[in-house]
N, C-alpha and C positions, 0 to 999 in steps of 0.2 A: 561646549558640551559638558556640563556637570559630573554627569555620571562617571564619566574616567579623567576631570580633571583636564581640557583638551581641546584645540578650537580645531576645523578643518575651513581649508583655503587655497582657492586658486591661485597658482604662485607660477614665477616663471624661472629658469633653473641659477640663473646667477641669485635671488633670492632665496634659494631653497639651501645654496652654498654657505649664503652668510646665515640664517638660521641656524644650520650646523654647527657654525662655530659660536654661537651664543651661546653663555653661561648659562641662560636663561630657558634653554629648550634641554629638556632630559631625553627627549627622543622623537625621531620622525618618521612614518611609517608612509608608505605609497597610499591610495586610497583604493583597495583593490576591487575586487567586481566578485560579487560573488554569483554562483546560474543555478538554474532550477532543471539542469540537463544530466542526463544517465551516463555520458561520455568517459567520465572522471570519476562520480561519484562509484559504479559499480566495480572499474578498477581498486579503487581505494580499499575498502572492505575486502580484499582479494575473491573479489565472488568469480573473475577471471581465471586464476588456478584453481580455484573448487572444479571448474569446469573442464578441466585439463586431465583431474583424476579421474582413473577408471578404477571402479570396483572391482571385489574377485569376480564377479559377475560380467563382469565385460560390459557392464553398464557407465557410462559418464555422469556425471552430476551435471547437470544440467537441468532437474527437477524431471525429468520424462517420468510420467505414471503418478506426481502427486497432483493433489488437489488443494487450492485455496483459495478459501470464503474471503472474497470481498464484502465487508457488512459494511456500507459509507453509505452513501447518496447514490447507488448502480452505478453500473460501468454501462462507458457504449459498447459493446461489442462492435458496429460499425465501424470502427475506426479502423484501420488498417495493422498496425502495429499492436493488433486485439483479435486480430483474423478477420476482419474487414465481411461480416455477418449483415445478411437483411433483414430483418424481423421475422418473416414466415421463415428463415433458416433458423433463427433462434429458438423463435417459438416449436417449432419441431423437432428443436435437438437435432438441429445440422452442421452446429457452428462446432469449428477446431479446436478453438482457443478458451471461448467464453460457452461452456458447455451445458449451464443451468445455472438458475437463478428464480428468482422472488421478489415481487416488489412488496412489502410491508407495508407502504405509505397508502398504496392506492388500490392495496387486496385483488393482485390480481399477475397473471405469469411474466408479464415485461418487465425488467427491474432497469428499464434505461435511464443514461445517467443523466439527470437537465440540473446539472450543477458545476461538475467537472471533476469535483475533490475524488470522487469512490475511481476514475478515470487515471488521474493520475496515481494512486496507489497502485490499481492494478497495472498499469503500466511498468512502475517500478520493480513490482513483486515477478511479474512474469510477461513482461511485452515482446514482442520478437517481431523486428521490423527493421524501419530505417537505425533503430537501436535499441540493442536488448536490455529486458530487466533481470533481477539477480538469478531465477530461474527460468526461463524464457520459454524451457519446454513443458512447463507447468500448466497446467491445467487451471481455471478462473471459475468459481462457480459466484456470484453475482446476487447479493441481498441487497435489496435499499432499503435503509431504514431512517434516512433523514426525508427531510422533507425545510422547504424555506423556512420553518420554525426553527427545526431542531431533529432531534432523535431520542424521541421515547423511549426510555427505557426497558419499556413494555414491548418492541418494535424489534432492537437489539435483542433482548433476551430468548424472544422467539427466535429470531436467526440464528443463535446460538445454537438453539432446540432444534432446529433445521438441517446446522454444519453438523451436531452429532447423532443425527438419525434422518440423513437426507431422504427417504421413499416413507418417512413414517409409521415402518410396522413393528415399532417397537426392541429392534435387535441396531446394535452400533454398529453392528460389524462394514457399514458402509458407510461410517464415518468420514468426513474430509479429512484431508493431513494436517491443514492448517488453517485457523482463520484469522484475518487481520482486519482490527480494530483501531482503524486512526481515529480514534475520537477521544473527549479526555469529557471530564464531570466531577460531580460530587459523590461521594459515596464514603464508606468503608469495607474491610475484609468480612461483614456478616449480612451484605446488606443484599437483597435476592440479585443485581448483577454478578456482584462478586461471587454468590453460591452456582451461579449460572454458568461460568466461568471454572469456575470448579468441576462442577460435574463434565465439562466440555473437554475438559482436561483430563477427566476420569476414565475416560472414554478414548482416549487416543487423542484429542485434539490439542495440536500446541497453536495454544492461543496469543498473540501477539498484543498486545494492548499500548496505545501512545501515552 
């Protein structure tokens, strides 16, 4: 392996012995496993004792009463660990968890996920199930703006427009708390995402961007 100089190899432990003692090896590491599981990862970040604090309010952190914009490729609400939602429960604003949303790609109120990516963010951000994400009690409001090409930037920027005046009549005040952006691109600090972003900010939203 070039990049750090390094070969990997299955070995068996009297081999791994004499290796050790070669002048010739500076060091040897296990080959370890890395997971794509909430188990660890949320401990790690201490999002576990955020959750433990109580406000003077007698409230827990735990996210109860925010809001936040998944803008990816939609979330299932379906899934169980998302409040486990049917569609006529979505589409009517019955779901717990995934409580609104927007599809961008295909102009129209279902923002389901048929990719997985916008699924596992929200998972992350707020899932509550066989295992929680960093705020569990957190409310999910749900943009898709990819699509098997990509995400328009045109696509994003509305949902931007959307997390900072979600009913449209012109007033923020019912702005989301948060909206998270796993996606990554070209740009700079003047270019209309970036202003979009800004003003999303300007408005209460703390915007997360990858």
């Amino acid at each position: 392996l070039k990049i750090i100089n390094s070969i990997s190899a299955d070995i068996d432990k009297d081999t791994l012995s004499a290796l050790e003692q070669s002048p010739l090896v500076k060091k040897i590491e296990l080959d370890n496993i890395a997971r794509i599981l909430l188990d660890e990862s949320v401990p790690q970040i201490k999002a576990t004792d955020i959750w433990a604090y109580v406000t003077t309010q007698g409230t827990a952190l735990t996210g109860e009463g925010i809001r936040i914009a998944i803008i990816d490729t939609g979330v299932d609400y379906a899934h169980q660990d998302l409040g486990g939602c049917t569609q006529e429960q979505f589409l009517t604003k019955q779901c717990s968890k995934v409580i609104d949303g927007y599809d961008f790609v295909n102009d129209d109120n279902d923002p389901m996920d048929d990719h997985g990516h916008g699924t596992h963010v929200a998972a992350t951000a707020a899932g509550k199930g066989f295992l929680s994400g960093v705020a569990p009690d957190a409310d999910i409001v749900a943009y898709k703006v990819c699509s098997s090409l990509g995400c328009p930037f045109s696509a994003i920027i509305s949902a931007l427009d959307y997390a900072s005046d979600p009913n449209h009549d012109g007033n923020s005040a019912d702005h989301v708390d948060v909206a998270s952006m796993s996606l990554g691109g070209p740009g700079d600090p003047d270019d209309s995402m970036s202003l979009a972003v800004d003003s999303a900010s300007a408005v209460g939203v703390a915007v997360t961007v990858a």
